[in-house]
C-alpha positions as CSV (number, residue, x, y, z in Angstrom):
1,X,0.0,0.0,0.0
2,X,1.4,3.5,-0.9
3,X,1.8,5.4,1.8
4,X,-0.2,8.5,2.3
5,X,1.2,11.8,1.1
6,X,1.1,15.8,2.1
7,X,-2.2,16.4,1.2
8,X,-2.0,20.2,-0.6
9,X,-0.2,17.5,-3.0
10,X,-1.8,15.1,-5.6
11,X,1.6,13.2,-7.4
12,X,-0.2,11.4,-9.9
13,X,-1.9,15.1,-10.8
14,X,1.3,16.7,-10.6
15,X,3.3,14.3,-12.4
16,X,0.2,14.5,-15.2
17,X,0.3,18.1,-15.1
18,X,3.7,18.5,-15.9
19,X,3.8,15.4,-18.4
20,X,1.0,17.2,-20.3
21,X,3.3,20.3,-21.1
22,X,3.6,21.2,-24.8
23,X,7.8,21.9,-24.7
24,X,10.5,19.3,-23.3
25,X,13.3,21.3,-21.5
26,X,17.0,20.9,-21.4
27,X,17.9,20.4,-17.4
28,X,21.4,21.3,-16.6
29,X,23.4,21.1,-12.9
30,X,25.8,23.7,-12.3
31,X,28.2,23.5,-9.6
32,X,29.0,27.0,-8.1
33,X,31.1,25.7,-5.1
34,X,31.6,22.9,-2.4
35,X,31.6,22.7,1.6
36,X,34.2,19.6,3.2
37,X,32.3,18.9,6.6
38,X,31.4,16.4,8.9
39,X,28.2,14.5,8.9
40,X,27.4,15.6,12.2
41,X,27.1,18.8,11.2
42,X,24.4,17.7,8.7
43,X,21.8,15.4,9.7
44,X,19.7,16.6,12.3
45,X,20.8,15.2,15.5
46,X,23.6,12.5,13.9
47,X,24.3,11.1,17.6
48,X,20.6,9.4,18.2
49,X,21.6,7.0,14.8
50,X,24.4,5.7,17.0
51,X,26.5,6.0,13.6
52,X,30.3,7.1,13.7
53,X,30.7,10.5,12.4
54,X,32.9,10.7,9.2
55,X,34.1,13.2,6.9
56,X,31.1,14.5,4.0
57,X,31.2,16.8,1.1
58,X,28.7,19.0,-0.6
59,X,27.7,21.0,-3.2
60,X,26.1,24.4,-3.8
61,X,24.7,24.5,-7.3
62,X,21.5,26.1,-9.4
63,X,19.7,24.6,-12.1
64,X,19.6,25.7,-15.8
65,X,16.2,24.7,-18.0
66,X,16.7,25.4,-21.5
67,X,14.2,25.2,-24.7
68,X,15.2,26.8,-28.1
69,X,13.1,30.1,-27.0
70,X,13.6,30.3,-23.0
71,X,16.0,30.1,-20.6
72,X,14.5,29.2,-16.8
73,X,17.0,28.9,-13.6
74,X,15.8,27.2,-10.6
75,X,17.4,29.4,-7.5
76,X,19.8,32.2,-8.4
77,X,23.2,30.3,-6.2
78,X,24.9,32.5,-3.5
79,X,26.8,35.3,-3.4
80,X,30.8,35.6,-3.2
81,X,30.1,37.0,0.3
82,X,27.6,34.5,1.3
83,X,29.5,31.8,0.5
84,X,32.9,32.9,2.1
85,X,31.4,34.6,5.2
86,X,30.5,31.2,5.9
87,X,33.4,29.0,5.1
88,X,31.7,27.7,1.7
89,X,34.4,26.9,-0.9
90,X,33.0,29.4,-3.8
91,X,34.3,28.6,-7.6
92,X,32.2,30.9,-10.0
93,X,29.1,33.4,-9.8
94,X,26.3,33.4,-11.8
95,X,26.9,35.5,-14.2
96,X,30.4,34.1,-15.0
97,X,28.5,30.7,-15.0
98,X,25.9,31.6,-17.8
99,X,28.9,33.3,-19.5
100,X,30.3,29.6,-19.8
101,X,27.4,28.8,-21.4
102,X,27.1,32.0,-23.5
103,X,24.4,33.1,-21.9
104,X,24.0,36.7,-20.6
105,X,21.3,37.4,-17.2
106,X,19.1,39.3,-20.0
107,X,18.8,35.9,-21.7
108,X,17.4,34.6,-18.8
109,X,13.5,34.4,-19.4
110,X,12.3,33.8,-15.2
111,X,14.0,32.5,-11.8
112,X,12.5,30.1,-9.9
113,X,13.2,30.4,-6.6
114,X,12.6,27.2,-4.2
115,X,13.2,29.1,-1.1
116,X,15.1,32.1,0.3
117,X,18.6,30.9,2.1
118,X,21.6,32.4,1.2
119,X,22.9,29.9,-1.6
120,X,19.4,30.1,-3.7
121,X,18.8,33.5,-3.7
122,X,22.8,35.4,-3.4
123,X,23.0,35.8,-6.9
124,X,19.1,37.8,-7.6
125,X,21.7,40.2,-7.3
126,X,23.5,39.4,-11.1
127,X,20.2,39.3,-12.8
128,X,18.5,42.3,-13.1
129,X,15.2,42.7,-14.4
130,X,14.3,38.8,-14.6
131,X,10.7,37.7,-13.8
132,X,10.7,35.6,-10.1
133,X,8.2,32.7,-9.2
134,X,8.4,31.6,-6.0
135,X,5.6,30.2,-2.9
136,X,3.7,32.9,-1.5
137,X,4.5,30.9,2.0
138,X,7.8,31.5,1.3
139,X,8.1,35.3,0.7
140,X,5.3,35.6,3.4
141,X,7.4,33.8,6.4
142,X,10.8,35.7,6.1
143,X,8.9,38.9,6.5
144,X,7.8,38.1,9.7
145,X,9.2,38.5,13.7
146,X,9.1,35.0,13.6
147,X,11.7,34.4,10.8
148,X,14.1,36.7,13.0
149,X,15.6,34.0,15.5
150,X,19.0,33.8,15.9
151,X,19.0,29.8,14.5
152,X,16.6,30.5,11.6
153,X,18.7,33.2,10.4
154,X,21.9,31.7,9.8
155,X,21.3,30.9,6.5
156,X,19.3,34.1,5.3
157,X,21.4,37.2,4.3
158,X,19.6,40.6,4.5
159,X,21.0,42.2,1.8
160,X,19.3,38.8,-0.2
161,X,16.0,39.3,1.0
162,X,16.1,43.4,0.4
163,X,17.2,42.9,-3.1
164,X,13.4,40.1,-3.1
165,X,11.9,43.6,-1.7
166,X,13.1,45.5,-4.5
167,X,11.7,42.8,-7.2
168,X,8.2,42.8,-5.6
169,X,8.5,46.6,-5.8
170,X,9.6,46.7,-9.1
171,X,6.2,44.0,-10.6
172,X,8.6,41.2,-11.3
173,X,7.6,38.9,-8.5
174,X,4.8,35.9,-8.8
175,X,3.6,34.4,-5.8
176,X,2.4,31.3,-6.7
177,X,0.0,28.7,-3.6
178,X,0.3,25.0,-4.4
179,X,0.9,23.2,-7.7
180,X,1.4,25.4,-10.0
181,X,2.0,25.1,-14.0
182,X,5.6,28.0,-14.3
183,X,5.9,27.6,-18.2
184,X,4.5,24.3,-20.1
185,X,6.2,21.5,-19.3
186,X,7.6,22.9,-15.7
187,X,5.6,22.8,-12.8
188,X,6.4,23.7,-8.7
189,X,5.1,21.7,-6.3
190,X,4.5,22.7,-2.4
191,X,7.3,20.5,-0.4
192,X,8.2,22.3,2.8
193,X,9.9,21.6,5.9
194,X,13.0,23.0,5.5
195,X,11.5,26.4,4.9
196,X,7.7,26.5,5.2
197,X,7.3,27.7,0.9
198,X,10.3,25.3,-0.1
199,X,9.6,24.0,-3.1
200,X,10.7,20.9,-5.9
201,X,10.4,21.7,-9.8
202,X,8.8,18.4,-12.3
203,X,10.4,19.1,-15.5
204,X,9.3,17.1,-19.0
205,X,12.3,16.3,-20.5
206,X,12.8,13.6,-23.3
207,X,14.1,11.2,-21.2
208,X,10.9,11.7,-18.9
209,X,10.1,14.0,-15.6
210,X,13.0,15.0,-13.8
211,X,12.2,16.4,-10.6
212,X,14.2,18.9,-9.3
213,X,14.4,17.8,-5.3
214,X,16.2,21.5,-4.4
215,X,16.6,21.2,-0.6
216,X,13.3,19.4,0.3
217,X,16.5,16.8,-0.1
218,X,19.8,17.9,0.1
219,X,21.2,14.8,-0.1
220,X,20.5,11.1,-1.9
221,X,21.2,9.6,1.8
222,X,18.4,11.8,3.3
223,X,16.2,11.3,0.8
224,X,17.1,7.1,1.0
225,X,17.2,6.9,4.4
226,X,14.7,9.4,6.0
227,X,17.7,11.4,7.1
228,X,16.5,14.9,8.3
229,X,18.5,17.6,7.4
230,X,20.1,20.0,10.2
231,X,17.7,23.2,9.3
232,X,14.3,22.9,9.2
233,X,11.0,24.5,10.7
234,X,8.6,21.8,10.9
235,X,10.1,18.5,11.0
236,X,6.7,16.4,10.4
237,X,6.5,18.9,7.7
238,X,10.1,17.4,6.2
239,X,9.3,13.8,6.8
240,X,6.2,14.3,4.8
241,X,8.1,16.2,1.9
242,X,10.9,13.3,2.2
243,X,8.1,11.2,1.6
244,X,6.3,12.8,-1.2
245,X,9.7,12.5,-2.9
246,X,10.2,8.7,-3.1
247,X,6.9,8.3,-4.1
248,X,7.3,10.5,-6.8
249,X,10.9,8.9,-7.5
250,X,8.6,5.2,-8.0
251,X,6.1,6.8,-11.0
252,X,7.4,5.2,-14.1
253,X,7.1,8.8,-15.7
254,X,10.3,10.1,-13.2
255,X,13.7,9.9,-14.9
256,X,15.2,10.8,-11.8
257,X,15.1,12.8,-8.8
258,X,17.8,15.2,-7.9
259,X,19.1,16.1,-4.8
260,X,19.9,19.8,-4.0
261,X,23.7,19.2,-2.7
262,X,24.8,16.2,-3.4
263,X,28.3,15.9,-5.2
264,X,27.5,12.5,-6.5
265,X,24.6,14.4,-8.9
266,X,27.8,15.4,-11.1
267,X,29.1,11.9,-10.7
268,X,26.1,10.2,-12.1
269,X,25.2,12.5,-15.3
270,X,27.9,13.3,-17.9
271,X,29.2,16.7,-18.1
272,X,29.5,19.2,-21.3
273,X,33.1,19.0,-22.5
274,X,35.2,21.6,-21.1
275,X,32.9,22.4,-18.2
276,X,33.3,19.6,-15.4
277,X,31.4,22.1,-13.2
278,X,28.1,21.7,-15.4
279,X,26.5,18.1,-16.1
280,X,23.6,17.7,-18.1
281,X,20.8,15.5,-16.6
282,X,18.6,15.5,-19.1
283,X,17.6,16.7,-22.5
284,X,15.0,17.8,-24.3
């Protein structure tokens, strides 16, 4: 029996919604720096597993979806300050990264942003102008007192969320509740826990859905093994969004599910030739 899922979702819907998309998308990972640390400092209380602690490595890296007329990125990356303020091995910005791929910000057609830490939103910053999806929950919570507290804040930078501000002001921001169709053939889908508006992206590719996990799974292991991530605010929430991954990950119309930071990602897909940073998981 399949067990029950978080119920502002429908998979089969979802999955259905997204499969009946009239464009197939290009899906690109690109790496935009790393963090050597220690699994203890990454699952959510590591000790209660009674597992050794050992050394673990990952990756901080956006997504590129590409069609012969549009040009979508799933979370902007992090700033150079964001990423070294905090110890985060940092390798390229944005821009330079869609230079690589002779692509300029203006060529960017939207950003979709999955939620609002540091290393999805630091580089809003490099694209001026470009159109913003992202949950309503989302952009609702980190204006609040609430979102304030010392251990929530760690990973937000305000300079990130003023430069959100400025976006809203400026008519460029969506707000979008639930499942909701982004361009044909990509669709968001509610998975929260680690923020309350985090969300995954379903994109039809030739090769089938990929769905993008962002940080509702950092991490294949998590995702495997029901490992909670160290930041979160509502852990039932995670469990349930850890959940609604796998059974997404068992539709026959999935290609594959990909996890927000883990290095092995670049392992498993090939990468375009002189560009070890950027591996393509699926075409269109």
């Amino acid at each position: 029996m399949t067990p029950p899922t978080p119920s502002s979702v429908d998979p089969a819907s979802a999955l259905a919604r997204c499969g009946d998309g009239s464009m197939t998308w290009d899906v690109l990972a690109v790496r935009q720096g790393t963090l050597h640390t220690r699994r203890s400092h990454v699952f959510l209380l590591h000790d209660v597993y009674g597992e050794p602690d050992a050394d673990l490595v990952m990756s901080y890296s956006f997504w590129i979806l590409r069609t012969e007329d549009a040009v979508i990125l799933v979370d902007a990356g992090m700033s150079e300050e964001g990423a070294r303020s905090r110890g985060r091995g940092y390798e390229r910005s944005v821009t330079i990264a869609l230079a690589e791929l002779d692509l300029r910000p203006e060529d960017v057609t939207r950003v979709i942003v999955s939620h609002a830490h540091y290393d999805h939103i630091g580089g809003l910053s490099e694209l001026p102008g470009r159109p913003v999806t992202m949950a309503a929950e989302e952009y609702a919570f980190w204006r609040t007192d609430a979102s304030r507290r010392p251990l929530l804040r760690t990973v937000i930078d305000d300079a990130d969320l003023g430069h959100l501000e400025s976006i809203a002001a400026d008519g460029l921001l969506t707000l979008c509740t639930g499942v909701t169709e982004v361009a044909p053939g990509v669709v968001v889908v509610p998975a929260p826990g680690h923020t309350p508006g985090e969300l995954a992206v379903l994109v039809r590719t030739s090769a089938g859905i990929v769905v993008l996990a962002c940080d509702a799974a950092h991490l294949d292991e998590e995702l495997e093994r029901d490992l909670p991530f160290r930041h979160q605010t509502d852990l039932l929430a995670m469990y349930d969004s850890l959940r609604l991954l796998r059974v997404l990950a068992r539709d026959p119309a999935v290609a594959t599910v990909v996890t927000g930071h883990d290095p092995r990602v670049q392992q498993r897909h090939p990468h375009l030739p002189g560009l070890e940073h950027v591996s393509i998981v699926a075409r269109r």
